[in-house]
N, CA, C and O atoms as a printed pandas DataFrame, in Angstrom:
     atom_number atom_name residue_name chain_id  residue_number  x_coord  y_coord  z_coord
0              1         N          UNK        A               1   14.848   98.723    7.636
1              2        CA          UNK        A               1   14.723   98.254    9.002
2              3         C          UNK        A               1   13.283   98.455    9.455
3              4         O          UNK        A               1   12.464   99.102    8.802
4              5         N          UNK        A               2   13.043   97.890   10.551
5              6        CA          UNK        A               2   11.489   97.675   10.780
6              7         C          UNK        A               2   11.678   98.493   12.248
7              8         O          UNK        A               2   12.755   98.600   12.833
8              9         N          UNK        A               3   10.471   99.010   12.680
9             10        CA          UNK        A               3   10.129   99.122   13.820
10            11         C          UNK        A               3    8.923   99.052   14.542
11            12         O          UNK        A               3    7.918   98.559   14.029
12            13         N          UNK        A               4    8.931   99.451   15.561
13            14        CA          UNK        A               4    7.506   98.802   16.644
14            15         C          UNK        A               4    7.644   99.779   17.536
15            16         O          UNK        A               4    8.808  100.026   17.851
16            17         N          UNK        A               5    6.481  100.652   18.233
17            18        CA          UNK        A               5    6.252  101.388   19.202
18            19         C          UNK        A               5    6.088  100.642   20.533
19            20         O          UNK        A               5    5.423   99.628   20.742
20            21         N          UNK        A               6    6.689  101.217   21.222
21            22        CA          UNK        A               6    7.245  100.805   23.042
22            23         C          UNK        A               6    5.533  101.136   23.589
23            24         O          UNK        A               6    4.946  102.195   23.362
24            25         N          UNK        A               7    4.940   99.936   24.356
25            26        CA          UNK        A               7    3.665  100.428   25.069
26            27         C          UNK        A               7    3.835  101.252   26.061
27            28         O          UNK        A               7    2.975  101.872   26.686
28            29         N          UNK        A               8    4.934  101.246   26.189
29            30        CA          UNK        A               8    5.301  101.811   27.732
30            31         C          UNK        A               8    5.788  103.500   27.715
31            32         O          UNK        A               8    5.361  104.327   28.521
32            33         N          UNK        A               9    6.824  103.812   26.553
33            34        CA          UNK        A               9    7.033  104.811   26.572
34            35         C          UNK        A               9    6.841  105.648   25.464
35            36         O          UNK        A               9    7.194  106.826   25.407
36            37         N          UNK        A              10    6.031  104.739   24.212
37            38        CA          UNK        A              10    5.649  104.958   23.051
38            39         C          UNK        A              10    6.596  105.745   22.140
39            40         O          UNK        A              10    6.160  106.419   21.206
40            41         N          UNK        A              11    8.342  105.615   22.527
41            42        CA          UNK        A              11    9.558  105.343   21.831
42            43         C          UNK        A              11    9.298  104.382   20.523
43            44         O          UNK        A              11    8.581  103.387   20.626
44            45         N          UNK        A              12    9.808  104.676   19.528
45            46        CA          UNK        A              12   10.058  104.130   18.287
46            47         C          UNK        A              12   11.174  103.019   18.508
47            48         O          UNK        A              12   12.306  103.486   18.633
48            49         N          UNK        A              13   11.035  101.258   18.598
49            50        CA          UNK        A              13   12.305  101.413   18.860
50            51         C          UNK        A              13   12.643   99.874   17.327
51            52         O          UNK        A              13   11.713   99.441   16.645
52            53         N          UNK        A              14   13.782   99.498   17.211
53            54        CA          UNK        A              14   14.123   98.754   15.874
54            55         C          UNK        A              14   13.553   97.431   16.402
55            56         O          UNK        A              14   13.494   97.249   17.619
56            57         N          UNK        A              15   13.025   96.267   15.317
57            58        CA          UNK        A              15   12.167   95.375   15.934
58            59         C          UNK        A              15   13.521   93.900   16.881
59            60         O          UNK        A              15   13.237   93.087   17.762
60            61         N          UNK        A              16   14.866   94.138   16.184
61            62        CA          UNK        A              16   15.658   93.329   16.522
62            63         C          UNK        A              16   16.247   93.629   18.177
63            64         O          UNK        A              16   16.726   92.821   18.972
64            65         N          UNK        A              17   15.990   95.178   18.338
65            66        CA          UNK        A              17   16.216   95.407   19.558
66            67         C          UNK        A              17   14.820   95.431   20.812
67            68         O          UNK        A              17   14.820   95.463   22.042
68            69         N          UNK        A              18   13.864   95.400   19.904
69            70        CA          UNK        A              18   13.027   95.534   20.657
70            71         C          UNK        A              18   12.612   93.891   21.488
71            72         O          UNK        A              18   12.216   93.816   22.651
72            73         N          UNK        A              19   12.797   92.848   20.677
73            74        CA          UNK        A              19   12.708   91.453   20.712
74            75         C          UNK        A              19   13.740   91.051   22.201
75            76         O          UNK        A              19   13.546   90.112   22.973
76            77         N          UNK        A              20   14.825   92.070   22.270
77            78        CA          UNK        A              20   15.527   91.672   23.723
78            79         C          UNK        A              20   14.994   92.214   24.981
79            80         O          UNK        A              20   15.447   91.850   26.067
80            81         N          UNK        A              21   13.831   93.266   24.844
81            82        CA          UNK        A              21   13.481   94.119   25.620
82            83         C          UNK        A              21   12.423   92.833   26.328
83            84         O          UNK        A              21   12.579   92.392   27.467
84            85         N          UNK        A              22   11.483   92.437   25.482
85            86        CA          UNK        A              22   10.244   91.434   25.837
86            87         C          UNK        A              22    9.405   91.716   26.720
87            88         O          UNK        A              22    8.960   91.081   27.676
88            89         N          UNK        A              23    9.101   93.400   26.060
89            90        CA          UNK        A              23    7.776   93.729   26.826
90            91         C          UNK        A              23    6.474   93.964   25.641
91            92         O          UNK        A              23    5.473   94.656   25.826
92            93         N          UNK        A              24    6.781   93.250   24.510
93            94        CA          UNK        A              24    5.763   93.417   23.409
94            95         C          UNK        A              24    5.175   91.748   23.535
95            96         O          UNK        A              24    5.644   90.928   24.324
96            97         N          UNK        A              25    3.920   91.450   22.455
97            98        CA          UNK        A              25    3.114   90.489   22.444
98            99         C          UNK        A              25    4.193   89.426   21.769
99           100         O          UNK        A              25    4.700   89.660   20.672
100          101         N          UNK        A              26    4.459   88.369   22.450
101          102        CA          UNK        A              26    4.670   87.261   21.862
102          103         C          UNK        A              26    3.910   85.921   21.065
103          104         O          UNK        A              26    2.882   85.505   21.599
104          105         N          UNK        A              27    4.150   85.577   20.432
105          106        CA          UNK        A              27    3.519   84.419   19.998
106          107         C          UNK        A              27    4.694   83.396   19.387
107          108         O          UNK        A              27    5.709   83.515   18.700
108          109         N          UNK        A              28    3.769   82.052   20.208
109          110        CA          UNK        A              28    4.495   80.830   20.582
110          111         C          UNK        A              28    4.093   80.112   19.752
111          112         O          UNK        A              28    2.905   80.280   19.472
112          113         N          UNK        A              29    4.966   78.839   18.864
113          114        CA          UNK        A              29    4.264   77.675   18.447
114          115         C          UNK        A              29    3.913   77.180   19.208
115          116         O          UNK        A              29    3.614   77.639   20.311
116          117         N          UNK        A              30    3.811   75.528   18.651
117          118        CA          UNK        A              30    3.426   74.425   19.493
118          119         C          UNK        A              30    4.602   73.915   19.261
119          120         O          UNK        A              30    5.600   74.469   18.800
120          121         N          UNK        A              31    4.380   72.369   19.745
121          122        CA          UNK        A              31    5.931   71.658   19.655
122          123         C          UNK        A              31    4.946   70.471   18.998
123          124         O          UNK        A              31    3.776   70.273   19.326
124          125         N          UNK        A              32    5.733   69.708   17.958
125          126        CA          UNK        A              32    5.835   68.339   17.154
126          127         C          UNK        A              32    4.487   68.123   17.534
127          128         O          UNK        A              32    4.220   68.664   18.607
128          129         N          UNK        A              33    3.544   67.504   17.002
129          130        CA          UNK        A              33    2.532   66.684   16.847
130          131         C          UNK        A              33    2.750   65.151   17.861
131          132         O          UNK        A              33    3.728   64.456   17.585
132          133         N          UNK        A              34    2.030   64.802   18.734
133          134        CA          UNK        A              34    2.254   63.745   19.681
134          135         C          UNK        A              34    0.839   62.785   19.592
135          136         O          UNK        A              34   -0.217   63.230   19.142
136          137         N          UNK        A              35    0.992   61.532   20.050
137          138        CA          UNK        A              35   -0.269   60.999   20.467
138          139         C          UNK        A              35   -0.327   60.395   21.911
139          140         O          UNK        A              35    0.318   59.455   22.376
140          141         N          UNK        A              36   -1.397   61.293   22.565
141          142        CA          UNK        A              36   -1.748   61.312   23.526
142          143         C          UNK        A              36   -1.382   59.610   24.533
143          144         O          UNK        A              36   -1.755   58.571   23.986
144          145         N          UNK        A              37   -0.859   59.538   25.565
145          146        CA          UNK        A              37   -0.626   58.136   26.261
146          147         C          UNK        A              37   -2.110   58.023   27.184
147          148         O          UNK        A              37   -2.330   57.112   27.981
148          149         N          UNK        A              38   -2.674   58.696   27.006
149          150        CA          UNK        A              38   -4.452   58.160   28.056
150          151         C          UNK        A              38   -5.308   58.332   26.971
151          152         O          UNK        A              38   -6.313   58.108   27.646
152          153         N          UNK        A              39   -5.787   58.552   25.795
153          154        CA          UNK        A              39   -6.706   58.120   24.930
154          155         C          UNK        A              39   -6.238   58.041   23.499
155          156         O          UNK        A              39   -7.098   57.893   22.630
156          157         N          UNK        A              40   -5.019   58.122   23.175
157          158        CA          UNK        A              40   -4.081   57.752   21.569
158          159         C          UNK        A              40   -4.661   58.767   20.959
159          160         O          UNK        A              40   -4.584   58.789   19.730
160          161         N          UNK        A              41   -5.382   59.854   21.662
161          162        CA          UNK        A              41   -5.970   61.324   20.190
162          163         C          UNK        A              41   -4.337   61.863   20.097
163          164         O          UNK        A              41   -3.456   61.891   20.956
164          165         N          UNK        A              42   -4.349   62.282   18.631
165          166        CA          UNK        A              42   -3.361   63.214   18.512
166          167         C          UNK        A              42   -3.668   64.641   18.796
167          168         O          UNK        A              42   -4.596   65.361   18.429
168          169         N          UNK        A              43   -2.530   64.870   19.627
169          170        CA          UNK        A              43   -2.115   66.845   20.077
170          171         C          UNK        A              43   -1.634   67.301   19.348
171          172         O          UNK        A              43   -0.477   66.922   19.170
172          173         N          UNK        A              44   -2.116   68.290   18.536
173          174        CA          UNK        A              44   -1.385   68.883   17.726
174          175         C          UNK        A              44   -1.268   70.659   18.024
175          176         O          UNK        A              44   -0.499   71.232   17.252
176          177         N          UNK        A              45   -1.884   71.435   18.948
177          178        CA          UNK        A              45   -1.688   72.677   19.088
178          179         C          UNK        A              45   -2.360   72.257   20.377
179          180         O          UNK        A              45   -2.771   71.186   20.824
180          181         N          UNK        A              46   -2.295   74.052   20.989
181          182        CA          UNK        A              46   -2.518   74.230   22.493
182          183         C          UNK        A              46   -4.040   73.806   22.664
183          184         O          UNK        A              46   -4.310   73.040   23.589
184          185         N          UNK        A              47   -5.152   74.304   21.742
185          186        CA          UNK        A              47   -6.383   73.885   21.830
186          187         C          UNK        A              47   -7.097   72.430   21.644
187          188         O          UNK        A              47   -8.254   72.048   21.821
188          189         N          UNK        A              48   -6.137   71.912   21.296
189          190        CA          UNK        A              48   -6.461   70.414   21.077
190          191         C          UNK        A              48   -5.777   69.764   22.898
191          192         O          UNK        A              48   -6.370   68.889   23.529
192          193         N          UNK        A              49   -4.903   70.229   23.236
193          194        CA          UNK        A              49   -4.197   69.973   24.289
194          195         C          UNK        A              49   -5.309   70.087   25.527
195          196         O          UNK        A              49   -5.534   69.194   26.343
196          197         N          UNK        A              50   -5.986   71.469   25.475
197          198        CA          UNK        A              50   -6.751   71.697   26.392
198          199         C          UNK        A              50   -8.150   71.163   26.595
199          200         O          UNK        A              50   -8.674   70.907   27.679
200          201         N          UNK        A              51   -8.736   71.020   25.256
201          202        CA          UNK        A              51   -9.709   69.721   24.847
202          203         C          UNK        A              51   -9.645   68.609   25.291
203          204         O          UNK        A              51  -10.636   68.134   25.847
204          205         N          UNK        A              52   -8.301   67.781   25.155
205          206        CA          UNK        A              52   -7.953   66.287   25.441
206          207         C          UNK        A              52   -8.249   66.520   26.703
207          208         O          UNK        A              52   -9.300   65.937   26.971
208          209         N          UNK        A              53   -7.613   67.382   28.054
209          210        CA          UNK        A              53   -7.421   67.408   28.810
210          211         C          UNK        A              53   -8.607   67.800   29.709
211          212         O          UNK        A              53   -8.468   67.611   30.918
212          213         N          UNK        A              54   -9.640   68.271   29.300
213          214        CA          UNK        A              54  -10.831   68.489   29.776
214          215         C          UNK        A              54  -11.607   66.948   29.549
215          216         O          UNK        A              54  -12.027   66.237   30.462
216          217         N          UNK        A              55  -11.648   66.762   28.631
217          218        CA          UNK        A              55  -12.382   65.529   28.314
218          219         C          UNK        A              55  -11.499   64.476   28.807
219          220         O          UNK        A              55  -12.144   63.433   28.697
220          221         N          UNK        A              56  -10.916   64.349   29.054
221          222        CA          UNK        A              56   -9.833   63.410   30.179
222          223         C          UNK        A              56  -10.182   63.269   31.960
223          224         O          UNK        A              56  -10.313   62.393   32.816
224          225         N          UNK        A              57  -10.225   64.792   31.819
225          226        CA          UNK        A              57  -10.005   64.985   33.193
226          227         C          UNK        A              57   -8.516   65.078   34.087
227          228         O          UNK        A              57   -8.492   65.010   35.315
228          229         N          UNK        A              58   -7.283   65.246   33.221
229          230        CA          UNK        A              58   -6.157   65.088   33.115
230          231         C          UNK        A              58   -5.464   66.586   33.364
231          232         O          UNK        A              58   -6.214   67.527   33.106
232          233         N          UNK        A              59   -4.621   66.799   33.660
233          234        CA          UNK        A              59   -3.915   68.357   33.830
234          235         C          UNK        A              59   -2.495   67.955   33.121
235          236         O          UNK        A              59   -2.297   66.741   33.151
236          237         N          UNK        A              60   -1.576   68.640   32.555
237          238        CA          UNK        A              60   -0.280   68.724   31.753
238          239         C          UNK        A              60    0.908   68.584   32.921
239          240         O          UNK        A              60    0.501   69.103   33.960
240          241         N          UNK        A              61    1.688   68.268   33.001
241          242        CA          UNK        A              61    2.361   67.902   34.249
242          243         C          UNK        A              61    2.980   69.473   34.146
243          244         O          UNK        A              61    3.284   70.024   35.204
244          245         N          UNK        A              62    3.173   70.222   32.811
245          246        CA          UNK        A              62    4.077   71.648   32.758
246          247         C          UNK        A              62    3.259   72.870   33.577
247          248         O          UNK        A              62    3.649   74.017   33.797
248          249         N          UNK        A              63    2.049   72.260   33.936
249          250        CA          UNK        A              63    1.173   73.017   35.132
250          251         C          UNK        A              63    1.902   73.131   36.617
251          252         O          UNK        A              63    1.852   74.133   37.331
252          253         N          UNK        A              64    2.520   72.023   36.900
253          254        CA          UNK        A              64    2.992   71.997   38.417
254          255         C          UNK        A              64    3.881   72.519   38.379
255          256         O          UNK        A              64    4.356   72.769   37.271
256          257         N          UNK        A              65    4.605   72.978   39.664
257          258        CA          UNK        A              65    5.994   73.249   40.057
258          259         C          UNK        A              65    7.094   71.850   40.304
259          260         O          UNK        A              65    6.855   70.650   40.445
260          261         N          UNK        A              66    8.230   72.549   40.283
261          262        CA          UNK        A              66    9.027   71.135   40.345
262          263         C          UNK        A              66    9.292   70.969   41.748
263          264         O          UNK        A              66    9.944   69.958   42.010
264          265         N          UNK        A              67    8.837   71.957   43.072
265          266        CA          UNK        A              67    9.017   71.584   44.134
266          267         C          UNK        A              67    7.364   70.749   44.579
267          268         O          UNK        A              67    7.280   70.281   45.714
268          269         N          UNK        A              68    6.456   70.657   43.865
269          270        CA          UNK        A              68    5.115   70.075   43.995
270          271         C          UNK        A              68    5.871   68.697   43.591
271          272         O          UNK        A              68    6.115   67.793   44.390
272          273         N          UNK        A              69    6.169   68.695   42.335
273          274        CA          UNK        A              69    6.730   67.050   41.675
274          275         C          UNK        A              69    7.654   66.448   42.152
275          276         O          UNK        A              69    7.815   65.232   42.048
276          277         N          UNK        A              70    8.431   67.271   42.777
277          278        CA          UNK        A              70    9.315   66.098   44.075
278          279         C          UNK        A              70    8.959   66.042   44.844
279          280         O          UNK        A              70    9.538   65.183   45.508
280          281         N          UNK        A              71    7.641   66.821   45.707
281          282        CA          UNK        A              71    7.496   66.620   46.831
282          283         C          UNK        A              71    6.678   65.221   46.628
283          284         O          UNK        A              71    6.720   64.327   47.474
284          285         N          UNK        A              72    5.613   65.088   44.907
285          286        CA          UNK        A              72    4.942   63.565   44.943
286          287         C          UNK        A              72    6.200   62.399   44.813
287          288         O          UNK        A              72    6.374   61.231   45.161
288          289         N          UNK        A              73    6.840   63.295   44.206
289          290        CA          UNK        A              73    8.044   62.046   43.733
290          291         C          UNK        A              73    8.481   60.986   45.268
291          292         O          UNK        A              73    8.420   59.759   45.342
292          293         N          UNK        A              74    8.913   61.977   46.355
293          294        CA          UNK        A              74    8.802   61.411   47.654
294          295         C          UNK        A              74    7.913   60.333   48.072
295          296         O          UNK        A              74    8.066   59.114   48.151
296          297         N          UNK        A              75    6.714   61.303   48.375
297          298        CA          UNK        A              75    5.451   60.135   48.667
298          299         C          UNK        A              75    5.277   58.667   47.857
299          300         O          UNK        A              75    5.152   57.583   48.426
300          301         N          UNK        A              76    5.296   58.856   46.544
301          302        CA          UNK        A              76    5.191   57.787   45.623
302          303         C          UNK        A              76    6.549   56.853   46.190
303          304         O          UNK        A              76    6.283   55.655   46.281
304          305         N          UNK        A              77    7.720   57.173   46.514
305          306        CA          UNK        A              77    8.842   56.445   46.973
306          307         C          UNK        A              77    8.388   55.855   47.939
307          308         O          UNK        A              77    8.169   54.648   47.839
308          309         N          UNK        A              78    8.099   56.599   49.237
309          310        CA          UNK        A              78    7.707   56.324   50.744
310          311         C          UNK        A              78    6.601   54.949   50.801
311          312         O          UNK        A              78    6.572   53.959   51.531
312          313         N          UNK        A              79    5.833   55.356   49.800
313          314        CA          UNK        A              79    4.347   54.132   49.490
314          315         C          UNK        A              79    5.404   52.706   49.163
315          316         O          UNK        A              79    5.303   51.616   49.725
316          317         N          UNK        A              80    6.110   52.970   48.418
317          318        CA          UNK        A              80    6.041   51.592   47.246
318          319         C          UNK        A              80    7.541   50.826   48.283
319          320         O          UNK        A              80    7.926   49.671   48.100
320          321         N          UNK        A              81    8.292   51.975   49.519
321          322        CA          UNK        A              81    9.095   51.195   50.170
322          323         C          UNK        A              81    8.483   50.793   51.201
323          324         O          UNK        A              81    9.100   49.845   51.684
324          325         N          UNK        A              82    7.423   51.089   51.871
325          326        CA          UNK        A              82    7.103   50.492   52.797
326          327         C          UNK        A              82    6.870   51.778   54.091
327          328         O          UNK        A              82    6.012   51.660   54.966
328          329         N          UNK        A              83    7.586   52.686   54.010
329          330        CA          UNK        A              83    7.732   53.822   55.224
330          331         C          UNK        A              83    6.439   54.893   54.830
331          332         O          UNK        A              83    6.155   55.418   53.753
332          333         N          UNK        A              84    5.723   54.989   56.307
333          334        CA          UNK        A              84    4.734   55.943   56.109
334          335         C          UNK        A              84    4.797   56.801   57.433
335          336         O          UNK        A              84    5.307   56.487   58.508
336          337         N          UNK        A              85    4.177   57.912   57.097
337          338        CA          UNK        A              85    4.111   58.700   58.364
338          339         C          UNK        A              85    3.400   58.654   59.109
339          340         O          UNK        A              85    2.352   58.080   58.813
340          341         N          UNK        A              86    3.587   59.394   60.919
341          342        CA          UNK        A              86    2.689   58.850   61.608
342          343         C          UNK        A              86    1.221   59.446   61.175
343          344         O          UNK        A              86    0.307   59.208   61.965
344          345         N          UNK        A              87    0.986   60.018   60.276
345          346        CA          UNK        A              87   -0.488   60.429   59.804
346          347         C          UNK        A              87   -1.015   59.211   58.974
347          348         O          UNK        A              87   -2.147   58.727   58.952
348          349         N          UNK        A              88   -0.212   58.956   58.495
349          350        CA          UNK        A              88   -0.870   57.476   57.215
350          351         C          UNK        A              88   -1.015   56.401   58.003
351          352         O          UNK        A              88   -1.711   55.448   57.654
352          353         N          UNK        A              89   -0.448   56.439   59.014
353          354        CA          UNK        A              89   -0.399   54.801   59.789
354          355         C          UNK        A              89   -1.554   55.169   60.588
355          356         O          UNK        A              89   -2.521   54.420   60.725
356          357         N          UNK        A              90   -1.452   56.403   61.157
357          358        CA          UNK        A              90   -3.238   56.378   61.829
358          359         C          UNK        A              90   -4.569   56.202   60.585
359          360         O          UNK        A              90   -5.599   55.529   60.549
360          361         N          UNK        A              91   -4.177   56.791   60.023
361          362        CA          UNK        A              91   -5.387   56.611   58.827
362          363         C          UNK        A              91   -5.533   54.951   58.257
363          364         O          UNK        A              91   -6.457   54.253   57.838
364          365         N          UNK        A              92   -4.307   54.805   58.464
365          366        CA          UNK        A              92   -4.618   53.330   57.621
366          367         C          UNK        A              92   -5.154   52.418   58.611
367          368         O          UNK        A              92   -5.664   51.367   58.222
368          369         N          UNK        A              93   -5.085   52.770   60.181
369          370        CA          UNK        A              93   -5.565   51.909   61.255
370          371         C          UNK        A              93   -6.894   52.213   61.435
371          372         O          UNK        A              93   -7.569   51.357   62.008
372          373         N          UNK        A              94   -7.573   53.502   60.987
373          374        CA          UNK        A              94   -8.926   53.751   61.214
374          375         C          UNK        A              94  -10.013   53.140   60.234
375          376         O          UNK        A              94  -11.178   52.797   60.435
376          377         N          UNK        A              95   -8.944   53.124   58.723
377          378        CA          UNK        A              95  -10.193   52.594   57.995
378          379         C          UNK        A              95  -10.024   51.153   58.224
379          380         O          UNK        A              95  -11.111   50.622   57.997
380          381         N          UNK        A              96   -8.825   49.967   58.699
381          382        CA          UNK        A              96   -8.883   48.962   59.466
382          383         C          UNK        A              96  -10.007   48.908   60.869
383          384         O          UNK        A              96  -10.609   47.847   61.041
384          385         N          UNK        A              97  -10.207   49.829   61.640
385          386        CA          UNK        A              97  -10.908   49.818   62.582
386          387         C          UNK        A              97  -12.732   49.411   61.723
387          388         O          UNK        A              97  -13.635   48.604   61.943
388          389         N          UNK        A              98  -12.448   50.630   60.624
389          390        CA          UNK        A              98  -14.492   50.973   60.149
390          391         C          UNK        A              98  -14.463   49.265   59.592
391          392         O          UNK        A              98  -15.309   48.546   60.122
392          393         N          UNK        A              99  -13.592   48.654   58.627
393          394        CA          UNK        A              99  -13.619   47.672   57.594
394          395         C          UNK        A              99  -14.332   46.227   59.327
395          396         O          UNK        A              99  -15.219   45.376   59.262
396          397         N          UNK        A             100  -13.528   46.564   60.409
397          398        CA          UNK        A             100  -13.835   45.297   60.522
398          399         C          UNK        A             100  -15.103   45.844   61.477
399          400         O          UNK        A             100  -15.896   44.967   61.821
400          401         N          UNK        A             101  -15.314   46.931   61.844
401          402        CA          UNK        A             101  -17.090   47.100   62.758
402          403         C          UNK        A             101  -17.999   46.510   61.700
403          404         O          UNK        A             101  -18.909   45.685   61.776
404          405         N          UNK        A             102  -17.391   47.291   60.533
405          406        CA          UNK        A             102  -18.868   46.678   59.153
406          407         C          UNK        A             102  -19.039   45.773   59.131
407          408         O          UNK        A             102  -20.195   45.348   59.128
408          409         N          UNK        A             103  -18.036   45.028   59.106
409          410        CA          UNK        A             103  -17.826   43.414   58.845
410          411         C          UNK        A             103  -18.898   42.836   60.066
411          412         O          UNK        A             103  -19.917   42.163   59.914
412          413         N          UNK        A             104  -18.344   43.302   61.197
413          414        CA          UNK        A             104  -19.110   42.583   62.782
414          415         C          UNK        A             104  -20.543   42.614   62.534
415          416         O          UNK        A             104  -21.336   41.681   62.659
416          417         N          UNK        A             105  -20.837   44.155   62.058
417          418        CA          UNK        A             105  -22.498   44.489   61.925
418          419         C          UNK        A             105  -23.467   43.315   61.205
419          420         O          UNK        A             105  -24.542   42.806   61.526
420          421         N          UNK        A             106  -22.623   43.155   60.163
421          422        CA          UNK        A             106  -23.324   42.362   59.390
422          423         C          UNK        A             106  -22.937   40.839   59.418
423          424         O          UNK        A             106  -22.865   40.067   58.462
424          425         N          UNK        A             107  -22.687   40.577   60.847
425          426        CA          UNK        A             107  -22.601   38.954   60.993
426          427         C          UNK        A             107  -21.978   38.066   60.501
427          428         O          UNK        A             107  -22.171   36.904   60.858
């Protein structure tokens, strides 16, 4: 049988029991090899992931929360039916206001 010392209480403890505890160092694969949908590079580990994504300019959607992604999920709905709030309808009347002064300025 194997064992591993506890950081915490530096107890001896067996490595199969210690694995339920999950206060020791983990290490994660990656998942399947993919090709990227904004420049076709293939991802194949976390450092290639974070590469693409710098040189993209792109963030991993597994960054957000899922109350952030429904809250866009909403907005993206609200846009494409037609309903906006009274903040967007003022905004959308102001840059209507600048579009047509410019327009006047220049005759």
């Amino acid at each position: 049988m194997r064992w591993r010392q506890c950081r915490h209480t530096g107890e001896f403890i067996p490595i199969d029991e210690s694995a339920r505890k999950h206060d020791g160092v983990a290490i994660h694969g990656f998942h399947e090899s993919y090709v990227s949908p904004v420049d076709g590079s293939i991802i194949s580990d976390a450092k290639s992931l974070r590469e693409h994504n710098k040189r993209n300019g792109v963030v991993h959607t597994a960054e957000f929360s899922q109350e952030f992604l429904d809250r866009k999920r909403q907005e993206r709905e609200r846009h494409y039916t037609g309903e906006h709030t009274k903040e967007e309808k003022l905004r959308r009347g102001q840059q209507l206001n600048e579009i047509i002064n410019q327009l006047e300025r220049q005759g």
